[in-house]
MARFI-254271 format. One line per field, with one value per residue (C-alpha): residue in three letters; x, y, z; chain. Coordinates in Angstrom, 3 decimals. Example, Ala and Ser with C-alpha at 12.3 -4.5 7.8 and 13.67 -1.06 7.14 Angstrom:
type <- (ALA/SER)
u <- (12.300/13.670)
v <- (-4.500/-1.060)
w <- (7.800/7.140)
mol <- (A/A)
// end
This chain:
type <- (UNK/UNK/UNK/UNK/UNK/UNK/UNK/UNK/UNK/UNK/UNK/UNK/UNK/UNK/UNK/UNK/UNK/UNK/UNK/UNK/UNK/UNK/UNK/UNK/UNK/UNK/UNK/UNK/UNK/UNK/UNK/UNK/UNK/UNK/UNK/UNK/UNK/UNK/UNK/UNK/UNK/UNK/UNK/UNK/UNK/UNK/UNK/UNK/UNK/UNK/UNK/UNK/UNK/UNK/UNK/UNK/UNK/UNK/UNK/UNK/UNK/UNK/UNK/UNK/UNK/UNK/UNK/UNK/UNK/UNK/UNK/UNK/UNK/UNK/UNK/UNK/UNK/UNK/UNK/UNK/UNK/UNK/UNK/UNK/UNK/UNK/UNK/UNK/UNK/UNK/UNK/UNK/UNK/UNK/UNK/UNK/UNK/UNK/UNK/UNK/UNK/UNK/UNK/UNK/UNK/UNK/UNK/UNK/UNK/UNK/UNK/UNK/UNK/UNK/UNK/UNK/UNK/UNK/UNK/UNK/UNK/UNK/UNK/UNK/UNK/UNK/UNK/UNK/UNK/UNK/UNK/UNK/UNK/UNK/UNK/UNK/UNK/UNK/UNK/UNK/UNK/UNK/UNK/UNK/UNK/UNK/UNK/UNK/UNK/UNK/UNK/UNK/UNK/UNK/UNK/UNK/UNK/UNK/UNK/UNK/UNK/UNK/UNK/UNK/UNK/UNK/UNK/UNK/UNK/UNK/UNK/UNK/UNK/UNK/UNK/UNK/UNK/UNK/UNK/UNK/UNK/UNK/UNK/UNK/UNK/UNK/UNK/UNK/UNK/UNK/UNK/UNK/UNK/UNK/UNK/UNK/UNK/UNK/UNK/UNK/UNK/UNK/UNK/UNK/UNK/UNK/UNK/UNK/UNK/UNK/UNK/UNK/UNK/UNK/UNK/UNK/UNK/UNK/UNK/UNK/UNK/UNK/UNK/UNK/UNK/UNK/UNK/UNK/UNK/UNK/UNK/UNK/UNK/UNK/UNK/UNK/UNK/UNK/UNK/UNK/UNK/UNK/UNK/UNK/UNK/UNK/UNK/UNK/UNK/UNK/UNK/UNK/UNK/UNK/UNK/UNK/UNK/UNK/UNK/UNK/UNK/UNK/UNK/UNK/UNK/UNK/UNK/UNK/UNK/UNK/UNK/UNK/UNK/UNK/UNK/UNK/UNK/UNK/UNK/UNK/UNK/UNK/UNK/UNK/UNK/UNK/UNK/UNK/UNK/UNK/UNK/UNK/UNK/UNK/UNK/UNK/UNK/UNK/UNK/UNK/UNK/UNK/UNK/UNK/UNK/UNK/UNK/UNK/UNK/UNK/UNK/UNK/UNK)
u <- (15.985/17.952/18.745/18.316/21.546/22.691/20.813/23.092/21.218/23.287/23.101/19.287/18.946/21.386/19.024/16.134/17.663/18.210/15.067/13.503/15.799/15.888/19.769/23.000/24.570/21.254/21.715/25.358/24.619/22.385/24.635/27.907/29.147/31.246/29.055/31.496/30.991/27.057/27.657/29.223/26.208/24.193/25.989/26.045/22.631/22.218/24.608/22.662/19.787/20.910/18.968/19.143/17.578/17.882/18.030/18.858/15.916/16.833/19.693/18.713/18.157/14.560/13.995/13.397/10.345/12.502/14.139/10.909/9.728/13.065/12.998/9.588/11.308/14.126/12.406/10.872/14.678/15.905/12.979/13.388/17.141/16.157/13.697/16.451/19.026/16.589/15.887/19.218/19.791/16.929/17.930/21.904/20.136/17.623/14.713/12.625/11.883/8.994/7.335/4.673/1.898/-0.304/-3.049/-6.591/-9.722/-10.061/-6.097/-5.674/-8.138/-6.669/-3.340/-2.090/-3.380/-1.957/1.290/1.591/1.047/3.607/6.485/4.986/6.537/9.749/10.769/8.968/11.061/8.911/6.329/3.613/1.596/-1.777/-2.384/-5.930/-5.775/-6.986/-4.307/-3.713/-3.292/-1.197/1.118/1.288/1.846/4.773/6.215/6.073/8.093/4.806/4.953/7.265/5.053/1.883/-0.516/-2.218/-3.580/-4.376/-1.925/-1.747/2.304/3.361/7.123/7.475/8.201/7.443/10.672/12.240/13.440/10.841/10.240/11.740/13.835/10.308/10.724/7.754/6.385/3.816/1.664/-0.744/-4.669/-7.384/-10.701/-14.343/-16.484/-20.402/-22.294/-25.789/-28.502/-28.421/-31.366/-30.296/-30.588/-26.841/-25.986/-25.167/-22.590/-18.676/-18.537/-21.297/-20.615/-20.962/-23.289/-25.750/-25.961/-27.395/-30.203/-29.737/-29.628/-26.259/-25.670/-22.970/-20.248/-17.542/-16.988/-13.638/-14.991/-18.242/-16.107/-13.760/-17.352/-18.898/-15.576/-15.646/-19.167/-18.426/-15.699/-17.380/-20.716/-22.919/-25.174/-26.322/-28.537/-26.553/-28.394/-28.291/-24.870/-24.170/-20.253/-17.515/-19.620/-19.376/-21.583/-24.379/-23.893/-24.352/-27.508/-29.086/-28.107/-29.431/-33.061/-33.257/-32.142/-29.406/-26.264/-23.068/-19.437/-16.819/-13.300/-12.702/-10.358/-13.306/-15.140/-12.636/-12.794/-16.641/-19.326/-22.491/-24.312/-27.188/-25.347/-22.840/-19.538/-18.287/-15.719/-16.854/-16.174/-14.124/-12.445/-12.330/-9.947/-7.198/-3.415/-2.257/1.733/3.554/5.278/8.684/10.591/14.470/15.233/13.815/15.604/13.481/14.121/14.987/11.414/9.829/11.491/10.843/7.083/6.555/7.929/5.296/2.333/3.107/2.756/-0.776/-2.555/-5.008/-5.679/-7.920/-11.263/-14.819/-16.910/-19.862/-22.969)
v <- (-23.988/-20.744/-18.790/-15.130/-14.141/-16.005/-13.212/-10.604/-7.510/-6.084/-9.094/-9.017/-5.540/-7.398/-9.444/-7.349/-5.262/-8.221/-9.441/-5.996/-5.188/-8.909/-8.625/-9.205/-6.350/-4.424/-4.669/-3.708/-0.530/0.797/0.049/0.817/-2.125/-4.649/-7.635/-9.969/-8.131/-8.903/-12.533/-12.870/-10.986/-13.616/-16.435/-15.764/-16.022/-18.984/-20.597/-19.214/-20.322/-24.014/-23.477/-21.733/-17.961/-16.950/-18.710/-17.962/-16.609/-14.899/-12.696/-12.365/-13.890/-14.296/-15.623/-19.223/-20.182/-19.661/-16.656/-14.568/-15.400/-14.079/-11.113/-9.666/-9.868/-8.147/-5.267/-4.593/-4.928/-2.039/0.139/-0.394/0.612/3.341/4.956/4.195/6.266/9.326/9.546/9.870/12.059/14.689/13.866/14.857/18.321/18.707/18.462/15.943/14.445/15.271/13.317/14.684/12.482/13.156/10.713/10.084/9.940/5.842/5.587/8.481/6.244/3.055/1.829/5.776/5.302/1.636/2.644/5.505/3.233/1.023/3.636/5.121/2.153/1.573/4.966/7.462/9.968/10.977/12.679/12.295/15.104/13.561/15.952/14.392/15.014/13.365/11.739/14.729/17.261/14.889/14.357/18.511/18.881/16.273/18.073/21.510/20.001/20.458/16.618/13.788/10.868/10.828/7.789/7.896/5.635/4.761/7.342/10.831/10.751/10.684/9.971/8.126/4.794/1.851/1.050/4.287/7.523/9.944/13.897/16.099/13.044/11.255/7.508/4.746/2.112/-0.535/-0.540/-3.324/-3.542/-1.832/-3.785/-2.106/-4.057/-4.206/-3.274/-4.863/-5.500/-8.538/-10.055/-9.276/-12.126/-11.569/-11.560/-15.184/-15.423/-15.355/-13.191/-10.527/-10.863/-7.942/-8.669/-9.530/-5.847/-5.044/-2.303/-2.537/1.067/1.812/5.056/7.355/8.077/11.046/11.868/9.922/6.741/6.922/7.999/4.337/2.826/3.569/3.092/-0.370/-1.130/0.380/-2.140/-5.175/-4.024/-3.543/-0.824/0.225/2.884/5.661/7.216/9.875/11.740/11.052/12.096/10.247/9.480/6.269/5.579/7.531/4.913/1.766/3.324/3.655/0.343/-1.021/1.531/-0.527/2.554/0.628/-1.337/0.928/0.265/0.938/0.743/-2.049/0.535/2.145/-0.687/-1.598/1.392/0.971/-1.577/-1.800/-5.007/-5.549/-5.367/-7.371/-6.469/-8.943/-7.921/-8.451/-10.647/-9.090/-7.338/-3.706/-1.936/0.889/0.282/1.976/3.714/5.196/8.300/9.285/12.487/11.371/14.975/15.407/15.719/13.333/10.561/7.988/8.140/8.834/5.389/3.484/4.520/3.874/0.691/-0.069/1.236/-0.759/-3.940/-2.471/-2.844/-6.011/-8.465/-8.317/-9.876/-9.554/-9.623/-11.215/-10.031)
w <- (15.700/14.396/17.165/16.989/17.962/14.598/12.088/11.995/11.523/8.845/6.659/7.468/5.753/2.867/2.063/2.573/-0.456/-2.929/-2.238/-3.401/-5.873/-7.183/-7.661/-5.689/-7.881/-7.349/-3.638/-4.348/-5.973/-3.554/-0.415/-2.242/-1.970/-3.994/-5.260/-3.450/-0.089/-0.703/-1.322/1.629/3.620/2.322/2.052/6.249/6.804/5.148/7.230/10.150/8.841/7.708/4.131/0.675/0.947/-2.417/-5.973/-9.455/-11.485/-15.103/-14.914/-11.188/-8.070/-6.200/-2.863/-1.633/0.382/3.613/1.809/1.173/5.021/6.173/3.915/5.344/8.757/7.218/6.271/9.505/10.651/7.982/9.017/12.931/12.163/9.777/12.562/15.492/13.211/13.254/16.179/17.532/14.561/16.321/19.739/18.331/16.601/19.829/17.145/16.653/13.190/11.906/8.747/6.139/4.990/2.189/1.766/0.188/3.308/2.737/3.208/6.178/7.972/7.208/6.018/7.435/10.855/10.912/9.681/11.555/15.235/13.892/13.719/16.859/18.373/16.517/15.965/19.037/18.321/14.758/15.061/12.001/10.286/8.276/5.627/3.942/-0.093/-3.308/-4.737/-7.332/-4.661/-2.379/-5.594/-5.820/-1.717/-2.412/-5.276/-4.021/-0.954/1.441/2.241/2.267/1.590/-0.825/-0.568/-4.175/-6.551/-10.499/-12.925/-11.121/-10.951/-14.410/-14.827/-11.650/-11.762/-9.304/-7.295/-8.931/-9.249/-11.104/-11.521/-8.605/-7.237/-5.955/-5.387/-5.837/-3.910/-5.490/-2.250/-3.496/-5.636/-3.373/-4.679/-5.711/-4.351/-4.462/-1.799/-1.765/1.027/2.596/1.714/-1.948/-4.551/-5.308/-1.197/-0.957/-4.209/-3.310/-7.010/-8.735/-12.396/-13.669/-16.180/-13.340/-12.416/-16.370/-15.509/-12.023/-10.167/-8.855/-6.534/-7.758/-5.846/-6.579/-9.876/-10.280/-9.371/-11.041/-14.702/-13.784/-12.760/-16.740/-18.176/-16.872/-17.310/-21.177/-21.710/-20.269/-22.647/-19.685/-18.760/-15.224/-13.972/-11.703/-9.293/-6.177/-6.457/-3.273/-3.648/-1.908/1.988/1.986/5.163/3.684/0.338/2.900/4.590/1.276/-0.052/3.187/2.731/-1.075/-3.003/-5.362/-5.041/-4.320/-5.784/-2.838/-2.036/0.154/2.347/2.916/3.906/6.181/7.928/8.425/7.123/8.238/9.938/7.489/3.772/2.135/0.148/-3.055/-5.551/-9.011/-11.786/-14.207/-10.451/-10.448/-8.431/-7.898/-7.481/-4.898/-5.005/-1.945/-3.340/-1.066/-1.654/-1.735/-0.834/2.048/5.754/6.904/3.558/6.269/8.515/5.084/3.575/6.678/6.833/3.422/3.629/6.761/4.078/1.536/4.201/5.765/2.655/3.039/0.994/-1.575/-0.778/-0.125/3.020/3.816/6.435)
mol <- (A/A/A/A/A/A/A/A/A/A/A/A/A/A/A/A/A/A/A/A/A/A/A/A/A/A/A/A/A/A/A/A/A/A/A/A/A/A/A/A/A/A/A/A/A/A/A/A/A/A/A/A/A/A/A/A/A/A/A/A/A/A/A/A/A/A/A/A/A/A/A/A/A/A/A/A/A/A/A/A/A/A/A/A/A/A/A/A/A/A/A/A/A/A/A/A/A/A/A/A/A/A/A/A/A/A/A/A/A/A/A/A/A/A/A/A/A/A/A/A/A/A/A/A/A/A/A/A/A/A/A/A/A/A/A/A/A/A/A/A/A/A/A/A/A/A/A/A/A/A/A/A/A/A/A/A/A/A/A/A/A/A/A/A/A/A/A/A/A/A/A/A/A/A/A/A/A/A/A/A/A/A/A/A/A/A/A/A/A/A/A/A/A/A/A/A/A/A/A/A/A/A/A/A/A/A/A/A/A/A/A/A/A/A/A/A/A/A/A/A/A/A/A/A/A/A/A/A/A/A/A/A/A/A/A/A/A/A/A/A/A/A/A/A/A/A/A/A/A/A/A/A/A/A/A/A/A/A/A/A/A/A/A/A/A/A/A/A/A/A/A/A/A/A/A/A/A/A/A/A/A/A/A/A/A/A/A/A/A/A/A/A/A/A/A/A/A/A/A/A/A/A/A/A/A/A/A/A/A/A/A/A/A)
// end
């Protein structure tokens, strides 16, 4: 058994960075190191660890089994140490650090909330302001330097690329595929299938939700050749879309964020077959005075996001 005291936490957030930039010179470049002095990082915890961590892939490296389990650790290392910095960075300045979020409702009640409990704990000293936005407004707050971390989805940040540098010096994390799934009673024919295909919902009345997901709703219906009846624009409340599904007035098309945040008793949620679904990005000013809460609590985000999945009644 490895003890603890063997994982040096510096070679922890070594590997942590190879792992996500899927390079020892990668890693390098970011800490300003030499590759050598990297090598050496890593080459320590796998002593420690009595097993490979990383392996040549490509022009790369990835992570071994062991590797990838020590590199999720890892990160919550680097952020703990991130949030530890700050805070005696505001206690040094007698101000506190104080982090902007920007986020879309089903996220601010979600993956925000969870995220924001998390660094509650590893880094008290930040306090966290929930600004609630569609994704194209939290994109504008971030660029106009009103927040330091947008939670969007699908293309509104053109130019910025995942696990890069973009317009206005904005960084990107991939924060994971948040499922549509369909929301039927649950006495519905279709209630006791682990898939709908789509084709199964030809003719069938489907409740409109806000007008960006209803447009990706017929765009995917168009592509897949299958036509549904939309129904009651009932914008984006999502628990008045479950009580009608539940009264018989159609079959609703959700986020699975949102029905994480609430699901009712008497209907049942199944993703689709083709899926549907929105990839989520965590957008992080590197400009900011608070970059290093901003990274940290990104990082946390990007590990709240569930799985995707359906869920029965």
């Amino acid at each position: 058994m490895t003890s603890p005291l063997a994982l040096d936490p510096r070679s922890l957030v070594v590997l942590h960075l190879v792992v996500r930039h899927g390079s020892l010179s990668g890693a390098a470049r970011v800490l300003g190191w030499t590759h050598p002095a990297v090598s050496q990082h890593v080459r320590r915890l796998e002593r420690a660890a009595g097993c490979a961590l990383v392996e040549r892939y490509g022009r790369g490296v990835r992570p071994t089994e062991a590797g990838a389990v020590l590199a999720r650790h890892a990160a919550d290392v680097a952020a703990a140490l991130r949030g530890a910095g700050d805070c005696l960075a505001g206690l040094a300045t007698d101000r506190p650090a104080r982090l902007r979020v920007a986020a879309f409702p089903t996220a601010c009640a979600t993956i925000v909330l969870d995220a924001v409990r998390a660094l509650a704990i590893s880094a008290p000293g930040v306090a966290v302001d929930v600004l609630q936005a569609e994704p194209p407004e939290a994109f504008r707050a971030l660029r106009e330097g009103a927040a330091d971390v947008a939670v969007v989805f699908d293309d509104v940040a053109p130019g910025v690329g995942p696990g890069g540098a973009g317009a206005a010096g904005l960084h990107a994390r991939p924060a994971g595929r948040d499922p549509l799934l369909v929301v039927l009673p649950g006495t519905h024919p279709l209630a006791g299938r682990a898939r709908v295909p789509l084709a199964a919902l030809e003719d069938a009345t489907v409740l409109a939700g806000c007008p960006t997901c209803r447009a990706r709703w017929e765009r995917h219906c168009a592509r897949a050749g299958v036509r549904t009846r939309l129904h009651h624009q009932v914008t984006d409340d999502h628990v008045l879309m479950q009580a009608m599904v539940a009264a018989g007035q159609g079959a609703a098309v959700l986020p699975g964020l949102a029905l994480s945040a609430h699901r009712r008793p008497d209907v049942v949620a199944l993703p689709l077959d083709p899926p549907l679904g929105r990839d989520l990005t965590v957008l992080v000013r590197g400009d900011t005075p608070a970059a290093g809460p901003a990274a940290a609590f990104a990082d946390r985000l990007a590990a709240s996001v569930p799985a995707p999945g359906g869920t029965g009644g």
